[in-house]
N, C-alpha and C positions, 0 to 999 in steps of 0.2 A: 818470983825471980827465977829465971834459966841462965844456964851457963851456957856458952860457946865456946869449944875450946878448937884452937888454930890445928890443922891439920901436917902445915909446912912448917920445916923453920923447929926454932924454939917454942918449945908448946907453950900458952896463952892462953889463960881462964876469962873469958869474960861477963862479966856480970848483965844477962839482958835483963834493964828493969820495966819495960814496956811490952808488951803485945797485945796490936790492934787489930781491927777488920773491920771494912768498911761496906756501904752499901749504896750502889748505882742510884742515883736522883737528880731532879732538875736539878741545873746550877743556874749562874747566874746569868747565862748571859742566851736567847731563844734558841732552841734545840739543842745545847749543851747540855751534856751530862755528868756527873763528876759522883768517885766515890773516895774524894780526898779528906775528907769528916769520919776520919778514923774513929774508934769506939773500941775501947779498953777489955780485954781477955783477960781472966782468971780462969787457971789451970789448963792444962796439957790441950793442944792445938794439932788436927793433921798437918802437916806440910807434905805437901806434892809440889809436882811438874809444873805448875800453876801457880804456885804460891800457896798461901794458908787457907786451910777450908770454911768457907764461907766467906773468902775477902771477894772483893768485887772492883770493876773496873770501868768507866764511865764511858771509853771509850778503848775498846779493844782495838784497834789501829794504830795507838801509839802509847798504848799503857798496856802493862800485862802479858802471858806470855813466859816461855821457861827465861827469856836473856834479862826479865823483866819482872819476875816473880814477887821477890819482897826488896822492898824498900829499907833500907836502914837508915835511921838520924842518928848522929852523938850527940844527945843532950851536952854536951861540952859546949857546942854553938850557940847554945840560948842563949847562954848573958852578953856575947859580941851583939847578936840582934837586939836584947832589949838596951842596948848602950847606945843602938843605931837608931831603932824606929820608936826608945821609947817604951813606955808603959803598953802592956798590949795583950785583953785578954787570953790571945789563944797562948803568947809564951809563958805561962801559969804554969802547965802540964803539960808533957809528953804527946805527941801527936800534932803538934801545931802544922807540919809538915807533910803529913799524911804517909808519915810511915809504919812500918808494922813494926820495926822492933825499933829500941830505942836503948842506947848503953851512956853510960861515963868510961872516962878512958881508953875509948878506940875511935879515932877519928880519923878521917881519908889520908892522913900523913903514915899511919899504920898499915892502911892494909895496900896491896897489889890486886890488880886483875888477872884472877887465875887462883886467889887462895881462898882455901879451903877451910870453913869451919863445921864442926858439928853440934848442929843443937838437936837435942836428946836423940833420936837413934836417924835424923838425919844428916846428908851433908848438903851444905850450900857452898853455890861459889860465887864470887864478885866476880862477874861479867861486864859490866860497864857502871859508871860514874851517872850521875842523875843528869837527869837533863831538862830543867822544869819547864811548865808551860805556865800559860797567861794564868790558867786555875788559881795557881799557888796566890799571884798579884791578886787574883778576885777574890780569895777567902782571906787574904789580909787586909783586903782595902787598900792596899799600898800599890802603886803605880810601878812597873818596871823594877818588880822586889825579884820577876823570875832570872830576869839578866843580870841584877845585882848577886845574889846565890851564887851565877856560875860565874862571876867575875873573882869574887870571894876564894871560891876554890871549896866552900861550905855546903858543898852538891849533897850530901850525904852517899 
């Protein structure tokens, strides 16, 4: 477990109970490559300018990057999705989404573009709202699940 605590505003403990990192490989669809198959961190992680050390990115052209660094999900979302799609191995666990941190209690109704958290002696900032690709539909099997996300407003 790591904390986040808000930098603006009323300060704000957050409980991160996930941290992932992934690793660049074929996907699913010829010359595609994807490193949305997050994999579970126990204890203390670099963060840089890049994101988390060791995370990886399948394609550096529209993933990754300082505006693009780490990804957050609020596990709060999963039980809308598994009401929606259903029983569904990946929403089991944390990661279903391919993100690296993962909380309860802080969902995109919470935070602004522009605020500022710190986890452990770094700071991060929300820079932009997710903006999924066909990936996410391919490692669910679910057809137009990336445009249902941003419809939702459940971007992370």
């Amino acid at each position: 477990m790591t904390m986040a605590t808000a930098e603006q505003g009323a300060p704000i403990a957050i409980r991160i109970d996930h941290v992932a990192i992934g690793s660049a490989r074929d996907f699913t669809r010829p010359g595609s490559r994807s490193a949305i198959d997050k994999r579970p961190l126990q204890g203390a992680v670099q963060v840089g300018l890049e994101g988390l050390e060791g995370d990886e990115q399948g394609d550096r052209r529209v993933h990754g990057g300082p505006d693009k660094a780490i990804h957050h999900y609020p596990r709060d979302h999963y039980a809308a999705w598994r009401d929606e799609l259903g029983p569904h191995v990946l929403l089991e666990a944390a990661g279903a989404f391919g993100e690296n941190l993962s909380s309860v209690g802080v969902t995109e109704a919470d935070v602004c573009l522009g605020d500022r958290f710190t986890l452990g002696t770094a700071v991060v900032e929300v820079s932009q709202l997710r903006q999924p690709c066909w990936k996410l539909s391919d490692r669910f099997g679910v057809r137009e699940l990336a445009r249902r996300v941003q419809e939702t407003g459940r971007t992370g």
